[in-house]
N, C-alpha and C positions, 0 to 999 in steps of 0.2 A: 372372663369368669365373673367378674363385676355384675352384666348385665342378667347370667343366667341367675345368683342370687338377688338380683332388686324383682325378674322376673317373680320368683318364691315368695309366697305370705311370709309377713315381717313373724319372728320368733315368738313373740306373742298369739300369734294365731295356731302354733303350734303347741302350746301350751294349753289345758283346758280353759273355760270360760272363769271370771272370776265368781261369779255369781253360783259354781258348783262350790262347795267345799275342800280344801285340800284333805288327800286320804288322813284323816286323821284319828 
């Protein structure tokens, strides 16, 4: 299980980029 999530972008990359605004 390990390997298939290191395989996945880190949770940050799932996240939008910081440079958008959050919906605010």
């Amino acid at each position: 299980m390990s390997m298939g999530i290191a395989a996945r972008p880190p949770r940050a990359a799932l996240l939008p980029p910081p440079s958008v605004p959050r919906s605010r």
